[in-house]
C-alpha atoms as a printed R data frame, in Angstrom:
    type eleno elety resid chain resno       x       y       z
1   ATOM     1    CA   UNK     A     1  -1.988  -0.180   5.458
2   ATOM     2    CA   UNK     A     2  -3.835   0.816   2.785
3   ATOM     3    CA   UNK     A     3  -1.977   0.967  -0.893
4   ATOM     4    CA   UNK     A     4  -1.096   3.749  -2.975
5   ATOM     5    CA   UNK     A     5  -3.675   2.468  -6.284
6   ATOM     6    CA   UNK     A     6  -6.364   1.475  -3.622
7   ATOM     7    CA   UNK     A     7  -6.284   4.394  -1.418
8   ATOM     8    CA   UNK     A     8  -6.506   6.438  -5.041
9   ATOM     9    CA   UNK     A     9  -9.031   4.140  -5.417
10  ATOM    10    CA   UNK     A    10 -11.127   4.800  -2.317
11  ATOM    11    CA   UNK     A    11 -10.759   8.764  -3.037
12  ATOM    12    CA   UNK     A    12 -12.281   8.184  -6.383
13  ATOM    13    CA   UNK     A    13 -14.946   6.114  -5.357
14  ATOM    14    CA   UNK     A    14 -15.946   8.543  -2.444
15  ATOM    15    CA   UNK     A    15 -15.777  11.460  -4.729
16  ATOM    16    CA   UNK     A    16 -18.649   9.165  -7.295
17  ATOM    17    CA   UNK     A    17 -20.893   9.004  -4.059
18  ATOM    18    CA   UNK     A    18 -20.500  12.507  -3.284
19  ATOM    19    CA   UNK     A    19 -21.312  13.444  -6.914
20  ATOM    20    CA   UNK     A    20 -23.976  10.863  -7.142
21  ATOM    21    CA   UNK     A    21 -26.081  11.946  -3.991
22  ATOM    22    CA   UNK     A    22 -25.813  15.690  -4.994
23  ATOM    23    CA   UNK     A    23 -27.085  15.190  -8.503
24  ATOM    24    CA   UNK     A    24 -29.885  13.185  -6.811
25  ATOM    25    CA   UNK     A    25 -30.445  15.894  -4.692
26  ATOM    26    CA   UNK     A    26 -30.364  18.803  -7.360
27  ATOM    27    CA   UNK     A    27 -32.815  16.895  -9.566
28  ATOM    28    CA   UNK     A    28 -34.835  15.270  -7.074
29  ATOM    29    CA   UNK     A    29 -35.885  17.315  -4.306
30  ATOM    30    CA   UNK     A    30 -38.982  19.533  -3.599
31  ATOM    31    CA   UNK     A    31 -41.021  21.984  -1.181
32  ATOM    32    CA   UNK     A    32 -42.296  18.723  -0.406
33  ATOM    33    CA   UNK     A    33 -39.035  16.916   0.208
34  ATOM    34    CA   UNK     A    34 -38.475  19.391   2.875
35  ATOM    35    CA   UNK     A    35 -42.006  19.319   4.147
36  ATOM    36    CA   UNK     A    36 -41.708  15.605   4.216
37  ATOM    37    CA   UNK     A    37 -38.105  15.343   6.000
38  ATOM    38    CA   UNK     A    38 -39.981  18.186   9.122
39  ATOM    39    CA   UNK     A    39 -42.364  15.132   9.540
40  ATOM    40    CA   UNK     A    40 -39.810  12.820  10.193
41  ATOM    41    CA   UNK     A    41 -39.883  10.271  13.503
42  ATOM    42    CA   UNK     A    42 -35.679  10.898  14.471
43  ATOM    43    CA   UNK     A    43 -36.374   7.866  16.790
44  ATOM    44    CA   UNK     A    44 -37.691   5.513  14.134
45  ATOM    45    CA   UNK     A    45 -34.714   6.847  11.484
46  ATOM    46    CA   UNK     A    46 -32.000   6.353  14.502
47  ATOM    47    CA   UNK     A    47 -33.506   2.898  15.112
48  ATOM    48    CA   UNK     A    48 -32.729   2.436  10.960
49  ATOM    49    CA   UNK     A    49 -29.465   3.616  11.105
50  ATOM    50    CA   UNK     A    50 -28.641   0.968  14.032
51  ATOM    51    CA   UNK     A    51 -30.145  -1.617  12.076
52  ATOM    52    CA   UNK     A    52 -28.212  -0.782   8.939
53  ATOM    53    CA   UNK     A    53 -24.747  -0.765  10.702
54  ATOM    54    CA   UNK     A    54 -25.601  -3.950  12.481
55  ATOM    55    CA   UNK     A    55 -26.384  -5.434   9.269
56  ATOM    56    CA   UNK     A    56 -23.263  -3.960   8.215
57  ATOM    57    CA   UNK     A    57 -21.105  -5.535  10.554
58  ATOM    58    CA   UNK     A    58 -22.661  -9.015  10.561
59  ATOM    59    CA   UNK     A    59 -22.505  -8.931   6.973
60  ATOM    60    CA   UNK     A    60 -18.382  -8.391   7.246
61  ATOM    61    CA   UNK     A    61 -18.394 -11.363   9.537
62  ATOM    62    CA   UNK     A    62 -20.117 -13.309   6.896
63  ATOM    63    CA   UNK     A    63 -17.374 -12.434   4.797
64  ATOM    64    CA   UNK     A    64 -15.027 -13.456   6.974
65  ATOM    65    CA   UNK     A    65 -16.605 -16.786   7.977
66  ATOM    66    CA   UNK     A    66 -17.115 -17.693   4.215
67  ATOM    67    CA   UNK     A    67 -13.221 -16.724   3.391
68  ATOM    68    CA   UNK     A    68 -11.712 -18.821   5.810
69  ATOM    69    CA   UNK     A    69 -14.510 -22.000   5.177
70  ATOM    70    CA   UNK     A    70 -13.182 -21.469   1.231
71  ATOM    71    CA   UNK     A    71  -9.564 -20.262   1.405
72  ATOM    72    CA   UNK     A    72  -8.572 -21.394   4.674
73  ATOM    73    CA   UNK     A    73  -7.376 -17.683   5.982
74  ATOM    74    CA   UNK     A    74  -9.679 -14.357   6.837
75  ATOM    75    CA   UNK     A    75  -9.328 -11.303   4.830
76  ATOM    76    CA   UNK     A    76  -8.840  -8.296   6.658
77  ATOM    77    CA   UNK     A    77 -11.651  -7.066   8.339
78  ATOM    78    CA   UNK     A    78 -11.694  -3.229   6.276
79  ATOM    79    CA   UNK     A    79 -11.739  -5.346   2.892
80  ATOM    80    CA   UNK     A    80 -14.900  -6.682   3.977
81  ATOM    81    CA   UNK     A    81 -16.361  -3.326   4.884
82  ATOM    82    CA   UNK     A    82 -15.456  -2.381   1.574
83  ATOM    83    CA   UNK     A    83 -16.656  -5.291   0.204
84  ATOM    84    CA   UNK     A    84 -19.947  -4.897   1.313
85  ATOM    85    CA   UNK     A    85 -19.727  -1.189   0.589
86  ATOM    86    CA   UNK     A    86 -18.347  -0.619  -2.685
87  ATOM    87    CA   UNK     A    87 -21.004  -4.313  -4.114
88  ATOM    88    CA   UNK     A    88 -23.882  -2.642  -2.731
89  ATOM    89    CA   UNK     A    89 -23.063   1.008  -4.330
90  ATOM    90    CA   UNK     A    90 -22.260   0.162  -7.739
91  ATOM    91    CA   UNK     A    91 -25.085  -2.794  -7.908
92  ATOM    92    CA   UNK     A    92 -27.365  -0.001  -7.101
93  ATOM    93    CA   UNK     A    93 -26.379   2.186 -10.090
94  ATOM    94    CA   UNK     A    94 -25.827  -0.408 -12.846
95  ATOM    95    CA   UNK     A    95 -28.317  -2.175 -14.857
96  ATOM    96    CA   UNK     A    96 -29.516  -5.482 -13.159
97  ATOM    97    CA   UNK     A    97 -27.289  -4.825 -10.084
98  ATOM    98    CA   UNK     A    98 -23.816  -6.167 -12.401
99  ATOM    99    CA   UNK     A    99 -21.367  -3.562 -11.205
100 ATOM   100    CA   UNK     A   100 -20.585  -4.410  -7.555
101 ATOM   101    CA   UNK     A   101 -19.122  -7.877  -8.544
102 ATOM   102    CA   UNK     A   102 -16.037  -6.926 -10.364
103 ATOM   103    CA   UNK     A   103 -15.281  -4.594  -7.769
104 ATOM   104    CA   UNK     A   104 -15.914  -6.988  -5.347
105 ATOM   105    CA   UNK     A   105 -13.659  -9.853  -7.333
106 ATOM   106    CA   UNK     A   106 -11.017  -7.130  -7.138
107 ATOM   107    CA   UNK     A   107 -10.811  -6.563  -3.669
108 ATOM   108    CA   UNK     A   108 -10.604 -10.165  -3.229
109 ATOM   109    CA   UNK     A   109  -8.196 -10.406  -5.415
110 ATOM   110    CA   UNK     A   110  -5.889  -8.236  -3.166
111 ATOM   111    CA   UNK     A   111  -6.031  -9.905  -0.513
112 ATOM   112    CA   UNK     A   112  -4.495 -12.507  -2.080
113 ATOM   113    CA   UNK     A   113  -7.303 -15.311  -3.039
114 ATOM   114    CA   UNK     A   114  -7.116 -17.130  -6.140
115 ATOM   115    CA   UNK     A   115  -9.772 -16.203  -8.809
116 ATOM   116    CA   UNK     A   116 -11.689 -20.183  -8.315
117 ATOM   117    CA   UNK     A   117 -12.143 -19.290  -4.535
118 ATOM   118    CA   UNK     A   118 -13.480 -15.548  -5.184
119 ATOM   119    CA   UNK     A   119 -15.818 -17.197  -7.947
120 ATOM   120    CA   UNK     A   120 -16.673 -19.542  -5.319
121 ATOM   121    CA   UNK     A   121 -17.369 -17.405  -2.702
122 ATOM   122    CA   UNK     A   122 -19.428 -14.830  -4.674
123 ATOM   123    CA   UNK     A   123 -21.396 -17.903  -6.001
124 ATOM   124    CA   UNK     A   124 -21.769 -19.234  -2.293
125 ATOM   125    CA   UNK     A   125 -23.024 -15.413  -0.520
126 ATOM   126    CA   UNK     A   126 -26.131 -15.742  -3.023
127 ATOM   127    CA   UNK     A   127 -26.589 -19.319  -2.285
128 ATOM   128    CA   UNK     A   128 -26.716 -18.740   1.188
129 ATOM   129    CA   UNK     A   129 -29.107 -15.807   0.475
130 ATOM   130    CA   UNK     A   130 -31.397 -17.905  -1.030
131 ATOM   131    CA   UNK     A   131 -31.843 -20.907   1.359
132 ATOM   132    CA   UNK     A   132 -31.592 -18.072   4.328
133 ATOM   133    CA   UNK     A   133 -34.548 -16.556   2.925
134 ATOM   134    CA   UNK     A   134 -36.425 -19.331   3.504
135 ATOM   135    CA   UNK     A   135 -35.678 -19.309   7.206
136 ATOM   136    CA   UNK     A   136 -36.927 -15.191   6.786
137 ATOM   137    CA   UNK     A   137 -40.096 -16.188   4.881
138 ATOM   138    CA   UNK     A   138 -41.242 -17.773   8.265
139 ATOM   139    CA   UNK     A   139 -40.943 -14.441  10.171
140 ATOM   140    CA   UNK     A   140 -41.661 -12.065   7.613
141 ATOM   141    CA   UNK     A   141 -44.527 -14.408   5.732
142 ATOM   142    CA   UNK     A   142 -47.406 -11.748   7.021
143 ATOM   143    CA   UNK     A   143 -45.503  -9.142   5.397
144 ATOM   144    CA   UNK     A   144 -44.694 -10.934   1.822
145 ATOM   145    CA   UNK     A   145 -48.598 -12.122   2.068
146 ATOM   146    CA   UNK     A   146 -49.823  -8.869   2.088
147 ATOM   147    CA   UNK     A   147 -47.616  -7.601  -0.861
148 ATOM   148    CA   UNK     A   148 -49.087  -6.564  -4.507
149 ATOM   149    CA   UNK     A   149 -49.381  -9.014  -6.911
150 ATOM   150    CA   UNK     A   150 -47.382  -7.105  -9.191
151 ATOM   151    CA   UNK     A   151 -44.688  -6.768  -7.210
152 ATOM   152    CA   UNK     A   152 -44.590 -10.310  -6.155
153 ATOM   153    CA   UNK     A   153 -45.075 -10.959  -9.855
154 ATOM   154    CA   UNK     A   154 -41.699  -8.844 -10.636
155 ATOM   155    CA   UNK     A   155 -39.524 -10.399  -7.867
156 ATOM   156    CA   UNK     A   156 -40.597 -13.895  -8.985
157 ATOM   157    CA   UNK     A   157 -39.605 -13.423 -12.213
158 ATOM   158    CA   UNK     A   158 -36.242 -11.719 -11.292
159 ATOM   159    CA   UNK     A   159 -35.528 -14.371  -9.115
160 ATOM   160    CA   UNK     A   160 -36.714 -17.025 -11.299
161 ATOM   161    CA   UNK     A   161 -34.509 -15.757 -14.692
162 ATOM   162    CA   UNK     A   162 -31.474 -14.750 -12.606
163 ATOM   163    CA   UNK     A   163 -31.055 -18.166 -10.583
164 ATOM   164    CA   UNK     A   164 -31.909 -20.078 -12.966
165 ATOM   165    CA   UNK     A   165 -28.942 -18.992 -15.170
166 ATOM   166    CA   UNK     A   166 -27.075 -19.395 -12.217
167 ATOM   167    CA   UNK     A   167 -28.366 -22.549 -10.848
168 ATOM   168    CA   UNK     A   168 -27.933 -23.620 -14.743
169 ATOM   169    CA   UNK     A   169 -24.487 -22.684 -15.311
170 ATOM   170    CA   UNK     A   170 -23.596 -24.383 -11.882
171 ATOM   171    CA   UNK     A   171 -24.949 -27.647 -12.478
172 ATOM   172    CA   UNK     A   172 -23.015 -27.529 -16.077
173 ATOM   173    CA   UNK     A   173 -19.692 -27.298 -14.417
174 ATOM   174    CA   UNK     A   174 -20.657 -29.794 -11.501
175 ATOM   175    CA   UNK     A   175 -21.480 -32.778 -13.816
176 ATOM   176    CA   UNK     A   176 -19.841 -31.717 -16.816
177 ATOM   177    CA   UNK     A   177 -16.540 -30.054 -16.594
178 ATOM   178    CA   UNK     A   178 -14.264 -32.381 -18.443
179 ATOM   179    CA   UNK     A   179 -17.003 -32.565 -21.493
180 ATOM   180    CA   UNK     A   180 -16.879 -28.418 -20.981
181 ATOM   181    CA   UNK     A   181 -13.495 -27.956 -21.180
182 ATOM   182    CA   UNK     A   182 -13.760 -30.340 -24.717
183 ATOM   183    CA   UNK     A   183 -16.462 -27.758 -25.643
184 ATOM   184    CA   UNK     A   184 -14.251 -24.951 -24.723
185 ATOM   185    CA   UNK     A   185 -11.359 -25.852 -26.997
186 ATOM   186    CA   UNK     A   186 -13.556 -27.140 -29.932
187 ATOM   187    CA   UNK     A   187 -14.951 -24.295 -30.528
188 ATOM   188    CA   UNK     A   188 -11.347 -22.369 -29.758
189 ATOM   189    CA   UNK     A   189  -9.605 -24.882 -32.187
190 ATOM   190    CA   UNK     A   190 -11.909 -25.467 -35.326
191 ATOM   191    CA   UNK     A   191  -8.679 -26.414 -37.316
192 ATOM   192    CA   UNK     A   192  -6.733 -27.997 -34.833
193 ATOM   193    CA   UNK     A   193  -5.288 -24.575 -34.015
194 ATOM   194    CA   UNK     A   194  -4.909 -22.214 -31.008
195 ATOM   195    CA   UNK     A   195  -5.812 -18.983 -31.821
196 ATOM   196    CA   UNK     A   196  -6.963 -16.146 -29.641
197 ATOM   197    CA   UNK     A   197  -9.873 -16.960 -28.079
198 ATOM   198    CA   UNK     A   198  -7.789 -20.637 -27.285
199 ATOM   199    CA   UNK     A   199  -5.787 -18.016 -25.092
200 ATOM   200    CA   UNK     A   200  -8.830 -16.514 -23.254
201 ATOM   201    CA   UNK     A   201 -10.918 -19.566 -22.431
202 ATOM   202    CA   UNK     A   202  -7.882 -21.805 -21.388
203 ATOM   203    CA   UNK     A   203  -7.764 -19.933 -18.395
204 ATOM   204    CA   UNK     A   204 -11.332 -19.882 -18.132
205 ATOM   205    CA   UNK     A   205 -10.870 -23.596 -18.151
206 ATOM   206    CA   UNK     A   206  -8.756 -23.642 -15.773
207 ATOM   207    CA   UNK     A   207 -10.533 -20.731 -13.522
208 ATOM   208    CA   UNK     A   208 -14.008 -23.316 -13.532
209 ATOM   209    CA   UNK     A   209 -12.287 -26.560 -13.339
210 ATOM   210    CA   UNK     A   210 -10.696 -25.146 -10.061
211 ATOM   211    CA   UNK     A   211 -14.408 -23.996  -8.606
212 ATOM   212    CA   UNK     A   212 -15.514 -27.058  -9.172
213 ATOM   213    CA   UNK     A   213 -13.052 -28.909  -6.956
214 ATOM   214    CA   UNK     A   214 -13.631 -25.686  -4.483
215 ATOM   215    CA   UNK     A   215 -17.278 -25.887  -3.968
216 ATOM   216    CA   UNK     A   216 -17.159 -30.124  -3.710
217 ATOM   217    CA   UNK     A   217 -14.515 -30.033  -1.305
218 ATOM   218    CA   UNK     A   218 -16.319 -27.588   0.688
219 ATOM   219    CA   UNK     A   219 -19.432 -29.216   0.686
220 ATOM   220    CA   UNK     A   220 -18.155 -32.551   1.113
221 ATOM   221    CA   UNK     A   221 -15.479 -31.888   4.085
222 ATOM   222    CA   UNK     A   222 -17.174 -28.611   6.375
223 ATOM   223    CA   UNK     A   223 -21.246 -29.462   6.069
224 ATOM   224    CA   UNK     A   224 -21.527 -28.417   9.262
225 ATOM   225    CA   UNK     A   225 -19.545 -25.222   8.450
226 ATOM   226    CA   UNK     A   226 -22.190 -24.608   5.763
227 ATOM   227    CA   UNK     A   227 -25.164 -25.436   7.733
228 ATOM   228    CA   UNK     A   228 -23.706 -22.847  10.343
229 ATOM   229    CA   UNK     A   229 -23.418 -20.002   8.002
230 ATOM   230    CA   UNK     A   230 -27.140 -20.744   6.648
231 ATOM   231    CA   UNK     A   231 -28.544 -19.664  10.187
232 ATOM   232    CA   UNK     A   232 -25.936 -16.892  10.431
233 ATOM   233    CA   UNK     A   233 -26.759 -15.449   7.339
234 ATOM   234    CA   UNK     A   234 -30.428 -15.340   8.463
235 ATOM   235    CA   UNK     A   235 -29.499 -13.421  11.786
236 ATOM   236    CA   UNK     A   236 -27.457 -11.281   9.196
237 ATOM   237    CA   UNK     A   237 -30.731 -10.191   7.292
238 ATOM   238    CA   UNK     A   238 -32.942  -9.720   9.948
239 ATOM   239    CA   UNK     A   239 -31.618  -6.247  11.165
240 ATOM   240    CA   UNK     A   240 -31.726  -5.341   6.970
241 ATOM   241    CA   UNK     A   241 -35.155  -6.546   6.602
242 ATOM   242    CA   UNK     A   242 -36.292  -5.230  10.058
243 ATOM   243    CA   UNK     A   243 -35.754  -1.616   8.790
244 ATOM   244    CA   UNK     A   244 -39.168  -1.997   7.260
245 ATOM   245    CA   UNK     A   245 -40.968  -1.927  10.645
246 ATOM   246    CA   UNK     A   246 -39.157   0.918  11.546
């Protein structure tokens, strides 16, 4: 059952994709949309629509499989839907895709997982992404091959400056979270002192100290887990990439 702030919740947010497509629709279409929707192949979009919802569920499964490797106990299956949902929405309409995560830490959050394991598993889904992708390159390497430069050029570099910070910020708290936490409160307590922000990175502290001994103990006691859910996550992708062919 559904609760009385998230079902509000889910009314709100359908009523933003309601709005959202119509104003696309009011500003965006033409004689031409409509000429262009008449030459439409209903096989090839029914074949997309398959595609998507298999990607759909798969995905949920993911999000199931990675909640119980991290937490020890699935999230219900609708939170996942609406995970997936409500991420890819808002990441679609906010600058450099930064709006589905805090929804996403929120629904997590409901079900009852502490805020090192969400961080954890948010940080693990694009890890996963990235070393499935490799496993995709294989299959789709005619496709990326015959790409633009420039578009190549603009993925590389999105990739490049967004894992990197990632990646960078990762490795920080992996070899360095006691000398962190020091950081953290020097710069929190120049006299000695708490004062506010002593208040607001403490649990920050504690937050990243907690990943940390998350994502070793994951790594270090369920590889095989890990290596599992690199293949899955490929066979999760392949319907969503597929749609291209279509």
């Amino acid at each position: 059952m559904l609760t009385k702030n998230t079902a509000k919740g889910l009314r709100i947010f359908l009523i933003l994709v309601v709005i959202t497509i119509t104003l696309i629709l009011v500003f965006t279409v033409t004689e031409e949309t409509v000429s262009a929707l008449k030459k439409i192949k209903w096989i090839y979009l029914f074949s997309s629509i398959i595609l998507l919802l298999a990607y759909v569920l798969l995905e949920a499964i993911r999000i199931e499989l990675l909640s119980k490797t991290i937490s020890g106990h699935f999230i219900r299956f609708s939170s996942s839907v609406l995970f997936i949902f409500c991420g890819a929405f808002l990441s679609a309409v906010t600058p450099f895709q930064a709006g589905g995560a805090p929804v996403q830490m929120y629904i997590l959050k409901k079900e009852g997982m502490e805020w090192d394991k969400i961080l954890t598993l948010l940080l693990m889904r694009g890890i996963l992404y990235i070393l499935s992708a490799f496993l995709l390159s294989i299959i789709f390497i005619k496709d990326f091959l015959s790409s633009t430069p420039y578009s190549i050029g603009m993925l590389s570099w999105y990739a490049v400056i967004t894992y990197a910070v990632i990646f960078g910020l990762l490795i920080i708290l992996l070899s360095k979270p006691v000398a962190l936490k020091r950081f953290f409160f020097r710069i929190s307590m120049p006299r000695g002192r708490r004062t506010r922000l002593t208040y607001i990175l403490l649990p920050v502290s504690r937050v990243s100290h907690g990943m940390v001994k998350t994502f070793k103990t994951m790594w270090s006691d369920k590889p095989l887990h890990i290596i599992g859910l690199i293949f899955f996550t490929s066979l999760v992708y392949l319907p969503d990439h597929s749609i291209a062919y279509m």
